[in-house]
N, C-alpha and C positions, 0 to 999 in steps of 0.2 A: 683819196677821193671820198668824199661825203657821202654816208648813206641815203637814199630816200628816205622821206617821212611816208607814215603810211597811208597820207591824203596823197603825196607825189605816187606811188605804188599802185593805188587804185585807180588815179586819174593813167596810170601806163597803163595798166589791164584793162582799162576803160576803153582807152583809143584804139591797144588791138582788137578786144573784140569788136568792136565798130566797121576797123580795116574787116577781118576778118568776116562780119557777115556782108559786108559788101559783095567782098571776094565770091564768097564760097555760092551767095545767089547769084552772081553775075555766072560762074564760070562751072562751079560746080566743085565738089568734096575734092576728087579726084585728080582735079586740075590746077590745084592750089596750094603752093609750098609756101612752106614756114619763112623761107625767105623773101617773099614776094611779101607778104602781110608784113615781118618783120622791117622792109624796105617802106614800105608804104604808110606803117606806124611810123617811123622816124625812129626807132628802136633796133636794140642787136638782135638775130636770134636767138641770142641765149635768156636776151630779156624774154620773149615770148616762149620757150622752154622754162622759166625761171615760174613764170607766170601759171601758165598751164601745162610742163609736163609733156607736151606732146602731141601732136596734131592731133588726135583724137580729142585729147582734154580741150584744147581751145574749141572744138567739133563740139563739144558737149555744152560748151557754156554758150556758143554761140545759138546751139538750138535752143536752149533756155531763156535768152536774149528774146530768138525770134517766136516763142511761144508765151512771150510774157507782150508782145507788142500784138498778142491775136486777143490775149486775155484782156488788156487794156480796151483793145477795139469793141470787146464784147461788153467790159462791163463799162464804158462809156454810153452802150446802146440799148443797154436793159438795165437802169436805174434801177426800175420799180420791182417789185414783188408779182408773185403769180404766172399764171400762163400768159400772157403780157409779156412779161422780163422772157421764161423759154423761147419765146416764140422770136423775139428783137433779137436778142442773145443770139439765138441759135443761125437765123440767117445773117448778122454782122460777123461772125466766127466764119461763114462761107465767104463771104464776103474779102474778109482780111487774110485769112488760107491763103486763098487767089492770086493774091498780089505778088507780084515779082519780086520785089523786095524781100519774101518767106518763101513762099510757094517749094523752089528748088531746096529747101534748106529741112522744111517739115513735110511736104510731101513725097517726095522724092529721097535723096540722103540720109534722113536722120532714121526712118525706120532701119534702111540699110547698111547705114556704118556702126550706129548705136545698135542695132538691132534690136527687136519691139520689147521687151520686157522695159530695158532703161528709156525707151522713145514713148511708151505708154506712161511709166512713173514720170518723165518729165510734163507731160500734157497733164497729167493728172494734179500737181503741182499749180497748173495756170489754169488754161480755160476750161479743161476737165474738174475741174473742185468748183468752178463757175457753176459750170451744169450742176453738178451733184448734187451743192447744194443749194440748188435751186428745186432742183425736182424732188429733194426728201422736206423742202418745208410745202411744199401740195398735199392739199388732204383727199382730191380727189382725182389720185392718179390711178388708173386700173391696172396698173403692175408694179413688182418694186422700185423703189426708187433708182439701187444699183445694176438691175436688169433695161430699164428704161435708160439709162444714160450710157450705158455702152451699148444699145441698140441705136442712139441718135446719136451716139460718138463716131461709131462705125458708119452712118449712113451718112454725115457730112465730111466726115470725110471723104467717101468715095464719092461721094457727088463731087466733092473740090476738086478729082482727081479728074474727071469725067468734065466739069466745066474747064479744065486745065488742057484737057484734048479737044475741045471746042464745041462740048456742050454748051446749052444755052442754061444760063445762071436764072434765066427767070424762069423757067421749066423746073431747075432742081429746088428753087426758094418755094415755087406752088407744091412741089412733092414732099417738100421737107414739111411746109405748114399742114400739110394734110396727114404725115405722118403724125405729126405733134397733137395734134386733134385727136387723131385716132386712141393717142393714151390717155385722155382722159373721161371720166366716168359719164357718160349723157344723166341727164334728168332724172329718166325713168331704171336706170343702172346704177345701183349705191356704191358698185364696188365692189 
């Protein structure tokens, strides 16, 4: 038997993680065997053990997957520079959370199966280093820059969590820009 080349390899780990976040948002972590994604890639399971190691590792790359498809969302929505870009950024990142597609995979699952230290390095990674460094190139932000981004890290998230139980998304997008507002410096406050 021929070995794969390691375009063939990547295009197989390509298509389960693909299977795989389909899966894992449709159904959830819990409810999703190696053999189901295996079956539905067109692959063995041991190609997906070969690949990732273990339900959890395919878990980890898939969250990575779906936190690099929030980062893209954002930084297609905040081009520019400044409180402009946080403010785009920051409600397109609510925005894409939301979607079914991720939602069960980043809000839900991944705090819980990765558990938050690796579920925070991963965000921080994608749309988390978005913000960062976004809010450490402002010169006229009234707190640090790392104090401020995981205070808007933390409140869009819960807002997604909160529009995800049927809050209303334009209630938390007017709360979120007023938070955003609030960190930076007025006119008459240098800072």
């Amino acid at each position: 038997m021929a070995r794969a080349t390691k375009e063939q390899s990547e295009l197989t780990a390509q298509a389960i993680r693909s299977t795989a976040l389909r899966l894992f948002a449709e159904l959830g972590y819990a409810d999703v065997g190696l053999e189901r994604v295996a079956e539905l890639s067109g692959v063995t399971r041991g190609a997906v053990y070969h690949h990732f190691g273990s339900k959890r590792g395919l878990f980890t790359a898939v969250v990575g997957d779906a936190q690099a498809i929030v980062a893209s969302a954002v930084a297609a929505a905040a081009p520019d520079d400044g409180w402009p870009a946080i403010e785009a950024g920051s409600v397109a990142f609510m925005r894409a959370v939301v979607d079914p597609a991720v939602r069960r995979i980043l809000l839900v699952d991944g705090p819980a199966v990765l558990g938050w230290a690796d579920w925070r390095s991963l965000d921080a990674m994608h749309s988390g280093r978005l913000l960062a460094d976004g809010l450490g190139a402002l010169d006229d932000l009234v707190v640090d820059p790392s104090a401020a981004a995981a205070l808007l890290n933390g409140a869009m998230n819960e807002a997604a969590l909160w529009i995800s139980s049927g809050g209303d998304p334009a209630l938390a997008e007017q709360g979120l820009l007023r938070i955003i507002g609030s960190l930076r410096c007025s006119p008459r406050d240098p800072g």
